[in-house]
C-alpha positions in Angstrom: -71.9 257.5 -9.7 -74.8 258.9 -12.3 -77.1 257.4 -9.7 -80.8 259.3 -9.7 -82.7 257.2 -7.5 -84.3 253.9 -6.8 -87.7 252.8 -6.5 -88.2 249.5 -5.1 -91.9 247.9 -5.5 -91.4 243.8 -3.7 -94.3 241.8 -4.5 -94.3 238.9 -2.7 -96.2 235.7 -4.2 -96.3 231.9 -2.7 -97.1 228.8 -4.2 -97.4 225.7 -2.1 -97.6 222.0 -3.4 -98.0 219.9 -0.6 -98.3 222.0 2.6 -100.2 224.8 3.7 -98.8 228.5 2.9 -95.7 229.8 5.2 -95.6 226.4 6.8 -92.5 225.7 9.5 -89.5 224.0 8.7 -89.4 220.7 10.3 -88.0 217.5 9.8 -91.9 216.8 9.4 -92.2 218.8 6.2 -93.6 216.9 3.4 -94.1 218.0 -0.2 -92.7 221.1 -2.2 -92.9 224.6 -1.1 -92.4 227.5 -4.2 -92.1 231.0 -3.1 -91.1 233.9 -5.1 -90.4 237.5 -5.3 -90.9 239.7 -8.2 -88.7 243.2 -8.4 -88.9 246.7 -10.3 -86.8 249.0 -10.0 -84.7 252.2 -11.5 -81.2 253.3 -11.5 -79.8 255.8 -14.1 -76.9 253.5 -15.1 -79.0 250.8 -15.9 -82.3 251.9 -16.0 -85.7 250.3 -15.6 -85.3 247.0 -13.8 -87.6 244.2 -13.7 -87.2 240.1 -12.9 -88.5 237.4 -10.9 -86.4 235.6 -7.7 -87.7 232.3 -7.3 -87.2 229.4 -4.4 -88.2 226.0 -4.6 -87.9 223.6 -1.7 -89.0 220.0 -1.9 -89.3 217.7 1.6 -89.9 214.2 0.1 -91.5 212.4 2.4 -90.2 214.3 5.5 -87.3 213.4 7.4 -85.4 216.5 6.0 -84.0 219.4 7.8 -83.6 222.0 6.2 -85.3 220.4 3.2 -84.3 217.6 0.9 -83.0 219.6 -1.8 -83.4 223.4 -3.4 -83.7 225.3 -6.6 -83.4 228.9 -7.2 -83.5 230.0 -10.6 -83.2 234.2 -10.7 -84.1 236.2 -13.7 -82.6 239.7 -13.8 -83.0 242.4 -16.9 -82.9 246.3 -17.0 -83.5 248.3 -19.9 -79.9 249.9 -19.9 -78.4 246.3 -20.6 -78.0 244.5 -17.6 -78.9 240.9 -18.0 -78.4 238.2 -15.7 -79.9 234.3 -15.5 -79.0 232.0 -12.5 -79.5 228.8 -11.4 -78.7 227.3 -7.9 -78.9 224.0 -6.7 -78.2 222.9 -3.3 -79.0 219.3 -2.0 -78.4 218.5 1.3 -80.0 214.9 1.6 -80.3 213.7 -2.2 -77.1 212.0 -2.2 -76.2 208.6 0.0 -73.4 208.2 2.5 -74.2 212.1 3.6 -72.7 213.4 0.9 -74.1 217.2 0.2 -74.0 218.2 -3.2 -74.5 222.3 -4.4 -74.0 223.7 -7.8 -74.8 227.2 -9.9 -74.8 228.1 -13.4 -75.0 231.9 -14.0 -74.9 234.0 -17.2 -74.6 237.7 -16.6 -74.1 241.2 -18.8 -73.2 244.2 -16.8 -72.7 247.5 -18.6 -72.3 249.1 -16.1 -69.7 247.4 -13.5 -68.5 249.6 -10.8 -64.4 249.9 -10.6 -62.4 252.6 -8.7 -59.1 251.0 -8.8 -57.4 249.0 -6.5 -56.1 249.0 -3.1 -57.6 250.9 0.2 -56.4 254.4 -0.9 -58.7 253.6 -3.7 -60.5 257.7 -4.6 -63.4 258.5 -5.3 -64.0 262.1 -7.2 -67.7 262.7 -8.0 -66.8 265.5 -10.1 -64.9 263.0 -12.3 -68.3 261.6 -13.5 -69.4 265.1 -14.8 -66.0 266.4 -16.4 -65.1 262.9 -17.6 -68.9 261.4 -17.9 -71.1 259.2 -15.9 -69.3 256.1 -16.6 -65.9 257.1 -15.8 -66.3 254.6 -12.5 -67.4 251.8 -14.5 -66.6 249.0 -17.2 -68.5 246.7 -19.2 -68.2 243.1 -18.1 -69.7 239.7 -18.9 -69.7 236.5 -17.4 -70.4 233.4 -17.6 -69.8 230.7 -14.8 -70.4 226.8 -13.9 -69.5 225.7 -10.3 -70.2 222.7 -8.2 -69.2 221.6 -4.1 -69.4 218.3 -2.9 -69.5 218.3 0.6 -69.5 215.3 3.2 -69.3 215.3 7.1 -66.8 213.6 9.4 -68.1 210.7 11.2 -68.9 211.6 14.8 -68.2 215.3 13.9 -69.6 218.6 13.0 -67.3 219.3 10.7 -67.4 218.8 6.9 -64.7 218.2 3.8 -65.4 220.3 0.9 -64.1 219.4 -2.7 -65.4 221.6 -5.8 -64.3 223.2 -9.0 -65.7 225.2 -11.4 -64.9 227.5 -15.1 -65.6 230.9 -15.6 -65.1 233.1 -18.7 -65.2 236.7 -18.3 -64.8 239.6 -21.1 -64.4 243.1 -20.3 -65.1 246.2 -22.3 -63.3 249.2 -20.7 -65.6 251.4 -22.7 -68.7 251.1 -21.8 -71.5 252.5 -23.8 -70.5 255.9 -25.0 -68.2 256.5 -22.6 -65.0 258.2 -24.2 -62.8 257.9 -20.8 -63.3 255.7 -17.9 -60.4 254.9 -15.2 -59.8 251.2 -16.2 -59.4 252.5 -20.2 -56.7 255.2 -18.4 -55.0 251.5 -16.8 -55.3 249.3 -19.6 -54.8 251.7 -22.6 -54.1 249.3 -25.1 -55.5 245.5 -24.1 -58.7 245.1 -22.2 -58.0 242.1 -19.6 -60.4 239.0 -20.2 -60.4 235.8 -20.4 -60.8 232.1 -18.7 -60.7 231.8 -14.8 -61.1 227.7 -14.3 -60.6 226.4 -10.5 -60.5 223.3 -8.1 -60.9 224.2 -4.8 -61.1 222.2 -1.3 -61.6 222.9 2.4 -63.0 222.1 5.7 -66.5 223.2 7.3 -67.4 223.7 10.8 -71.4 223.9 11.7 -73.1 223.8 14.7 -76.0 226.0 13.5 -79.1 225.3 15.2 -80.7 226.0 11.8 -79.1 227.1 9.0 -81.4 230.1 8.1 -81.7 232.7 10.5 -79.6 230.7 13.2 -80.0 231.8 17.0 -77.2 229.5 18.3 -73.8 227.8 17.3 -71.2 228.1 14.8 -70.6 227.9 11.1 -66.8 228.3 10.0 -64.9 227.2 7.0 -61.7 227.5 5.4 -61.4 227.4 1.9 -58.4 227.1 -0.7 -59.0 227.7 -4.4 -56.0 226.7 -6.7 -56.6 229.1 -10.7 -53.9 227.3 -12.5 -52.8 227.9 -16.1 -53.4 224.2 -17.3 -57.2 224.4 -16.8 -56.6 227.3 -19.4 -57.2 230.0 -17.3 -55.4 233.3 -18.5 -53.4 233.8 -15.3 -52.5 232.1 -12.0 -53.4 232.2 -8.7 -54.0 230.9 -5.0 -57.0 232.1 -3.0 -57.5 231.3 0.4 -60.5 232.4 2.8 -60.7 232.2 6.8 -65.1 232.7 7.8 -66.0 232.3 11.3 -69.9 233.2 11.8 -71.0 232.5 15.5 -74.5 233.0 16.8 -74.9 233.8 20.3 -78.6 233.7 21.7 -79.6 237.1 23.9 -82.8 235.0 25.4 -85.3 233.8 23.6 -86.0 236.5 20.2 -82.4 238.2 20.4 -79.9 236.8 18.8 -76.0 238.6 18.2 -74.4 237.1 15.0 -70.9 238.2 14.2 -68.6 237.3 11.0 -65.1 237.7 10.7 -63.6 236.6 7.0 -60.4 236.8 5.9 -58.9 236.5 2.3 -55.4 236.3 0.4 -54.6 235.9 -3.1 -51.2 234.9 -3.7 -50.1 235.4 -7.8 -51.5 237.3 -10.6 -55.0 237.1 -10.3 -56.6 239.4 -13.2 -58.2 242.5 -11.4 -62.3 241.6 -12.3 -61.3 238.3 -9.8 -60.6 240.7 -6.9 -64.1 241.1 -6.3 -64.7 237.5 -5.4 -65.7 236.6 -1.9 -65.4 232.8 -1.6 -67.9 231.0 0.7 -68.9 227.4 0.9 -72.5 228.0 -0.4 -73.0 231.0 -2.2 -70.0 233.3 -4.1 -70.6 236.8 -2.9 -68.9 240.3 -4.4 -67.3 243.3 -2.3 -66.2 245.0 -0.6 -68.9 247.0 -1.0 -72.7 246.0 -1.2 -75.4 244.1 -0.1 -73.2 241.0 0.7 -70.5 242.7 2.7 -70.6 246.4 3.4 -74.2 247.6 3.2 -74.2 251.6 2.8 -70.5 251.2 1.3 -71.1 251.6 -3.0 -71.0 247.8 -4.6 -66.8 246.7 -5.1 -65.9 250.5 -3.8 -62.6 248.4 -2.6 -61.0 245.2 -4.3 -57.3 244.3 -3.2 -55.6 240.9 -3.3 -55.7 241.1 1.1 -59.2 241.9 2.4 -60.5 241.8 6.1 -64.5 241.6 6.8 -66.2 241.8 10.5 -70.1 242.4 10.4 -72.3 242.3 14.1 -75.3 242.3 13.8 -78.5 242.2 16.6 -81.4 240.6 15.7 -84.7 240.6 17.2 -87.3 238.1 16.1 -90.1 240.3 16.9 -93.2 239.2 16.2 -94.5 235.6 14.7 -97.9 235.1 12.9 -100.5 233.1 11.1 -102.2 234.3 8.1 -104.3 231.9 5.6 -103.4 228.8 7.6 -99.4 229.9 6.9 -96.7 230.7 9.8 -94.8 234.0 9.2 -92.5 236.0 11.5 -91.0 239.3 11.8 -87.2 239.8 12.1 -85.6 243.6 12.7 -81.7 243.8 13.2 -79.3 246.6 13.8 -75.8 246.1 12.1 -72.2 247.7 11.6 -70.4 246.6 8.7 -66.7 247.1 8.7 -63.8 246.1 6.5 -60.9 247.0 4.2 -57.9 245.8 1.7 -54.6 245.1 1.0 -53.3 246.0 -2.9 -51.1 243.1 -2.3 -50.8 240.8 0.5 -52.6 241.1 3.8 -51.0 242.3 6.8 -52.2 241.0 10.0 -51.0 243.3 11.9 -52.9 246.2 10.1 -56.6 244.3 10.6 -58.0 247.2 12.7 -56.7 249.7 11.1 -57.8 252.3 8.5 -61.1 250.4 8.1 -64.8 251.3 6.5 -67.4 251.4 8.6 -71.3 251.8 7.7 -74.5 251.0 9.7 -77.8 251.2 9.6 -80.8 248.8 9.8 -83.3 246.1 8.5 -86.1 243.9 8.6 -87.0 240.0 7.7 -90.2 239.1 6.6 -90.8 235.1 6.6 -92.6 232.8 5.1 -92.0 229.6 7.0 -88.2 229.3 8.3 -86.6 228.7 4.6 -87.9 231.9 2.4 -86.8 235.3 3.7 -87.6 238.3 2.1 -85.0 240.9 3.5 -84.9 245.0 3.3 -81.9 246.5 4.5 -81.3 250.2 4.5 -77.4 251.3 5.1 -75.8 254.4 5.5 -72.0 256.0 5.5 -69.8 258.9 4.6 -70.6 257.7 1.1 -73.3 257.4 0.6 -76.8 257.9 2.6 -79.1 255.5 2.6 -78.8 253.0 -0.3 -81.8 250.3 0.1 -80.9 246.7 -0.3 -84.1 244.6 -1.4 -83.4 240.7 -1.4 -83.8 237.9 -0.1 -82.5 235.6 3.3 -79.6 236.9 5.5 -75.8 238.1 4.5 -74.8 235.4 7.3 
């Protein structure tokens, strides 16, 4: 994949306005709390990497659990081309009538986006990237998306009704670079796909979380149904639907098991750079493949129109702290990732079967119970031990 290496340098830097440094969430929480975490980094497709990860939480008055609303603006550039600005909002108590109200705007230029076809028979020939050059896995993609989720819980309930929408435009360049052949230019020898991708989606939430970062107890399931019709203007159309169950079962008072199963259909002629999407109800993901879903798996290694997720994971909240008046704790977990694809539709009978598995290992440092600053290291048959450098929890 013309990958060299990867050196990863976190500084972490906090701001507080209002309460002390670290401090616990609480319902007693007053002020704003601004925490952030700068990046460097280098990979030989997109060379020298630098950018900023910011969180802002603001309490009001108090009263709020876990906060009274959020903003996380994220600032991404490498010198190789990548580019990527995004802005998340999420506010849980800003609205009346308990109405929860989330929203992102993201702007992103990826030279080079990993593609290795489609489908779990989906090969991958390292040899390919030296005959055929470095790029031969990849495309040039950029995008350019508004969403926004209203969500509001059912009196007497713990579950929630989720209405949102959003437009996304998204152009491709099959040739990225100087790349002469890549295996999407071999696909789509004539027309590179692009083009609008425009949705309404709605759905039902189910949360019993104890807290929703880091949770030691309950549940948090959702299904979701995401309508891409021609008359918003998108170029094709499509139905997505997504099954997540994430439970949390507490091992005594540190350990905590959490398990996710997620399951995902697209039903019509969703383009193939929408294949990739992992729908949620707070935060889109990509995979299968990555940081969000397979950790030690390459990033989008599979995309299919069927896809079937399970992640278990132990975690041990090892150690807690005070430094310069702020609470911090210590979080190390153990995980196996598994999952797999459908080219078309997904076949229920065929969930355990030819799946990809990776494992391997990580550890939470936070400050307070909101900002987590997370290293996990993965590993499988391909590839080693890719580091993953972020921040909170995949679930």
């Amino acid at each position: 994949m013309g990958r060299i290496g990867l050196i990863a340098a976190p500084i972490i830097f906090t701001v507080f306005l209002g309460v002390p440094l670290g401090a616990q969430q609480s319902p007693d929480q007053t002020g704003a709390q601004i925490t952030g975490l700068p990046a460097i980094n280098y990979d030989s497709d997109e060379g020298f990497g630098y950018g900023v990860l910011l969180e802002a939480y603001f309490y009001g008055e108090g009263g709020y659990s876990p906060y009274q609303f959020t903003i996380q603006p994220t600032l991404k550039f490498t010198t190789k081309g990548r580019r990527e600005l995004t802005v998340f909002f999420d506010a849980p108590h800003l609205l009346s009538n308990g109405w929860r109200v989330d929203g992102f705007l993201r702007s992103e230029r990826l030279i080079a986006s990993p593609y290795y076809g489609i489908g779990n028979n989906s090969t991958y020939d390292q040899t390919l990237e030296e005959t055929e050059g470095q790029y031969y896995y990849r495309f040039g993609r950029s995008r350019t998306k508004v969403a926004m989720n209203l969500q509001r819980p059912i009196e007497g309930s713990s579950v929630r009704i989720l209405f949102g929408g959003g437009v996304a435009r998204t152009s491709v360049d099959p040739l990225p670079e100087s790349a002469t052949s890549t295996l999407l230019s071999k696909e789509f020898p004539e027309n590179a796909p692009g083009g609008w991708s425009n949705y309404l989606r709605a759905g039902a939430v189910w949360d019993t979380r104890d807290r929703e970062t880091g949770p030691h107890r309950g549940t948090w399931s959702e299904f979701l149904a995401q309508v891409v019709p021609t008359f918003l203007g998108s170029k094709s159309q499509y139905l997505r639907w997504t099954l997540a169950d994430r439970r949390y079962f507490p091992l005594g008072e540190r350990l905590t098991f959490a398990n996710r199963f997620l399951l995902q259909n697209i039903e019509g002629s969703a383009p193939f750079y929408d294949l990739s999407i992992v729908q949620t109800s707070f935060k889109q993901e990509e995979g299968l493949g990555g940081a969000k879903t397979l950790r030690g798996i390459p990033k989008n290694r599979y995309i299919g129109k069927g896809m079937f997720l399970w992640n278990a994971e132990l975690r041990w909240r090892a150690h807690d702290f005070t430094m310069a008046g702020g609470a911090f704790h210590i979080v190390l977990s153990g995980f196996i990732d598994n999952g797999r694809v459908w080219k078309d539709d997904l076949q229920i009978g065929e969930l355990l079967s030819d799946l990809t598995t990776a494992y391997g290992g990580g550890v939470r440092l936070g400050l307070g119970e909101n900002f987590v600053v997370a290293v996990d290291v993965g590993h499988s048959d391909e590839a080693a031990a890719p580091i993953y450098i972020g921040l909170g929890y995949l679930y």
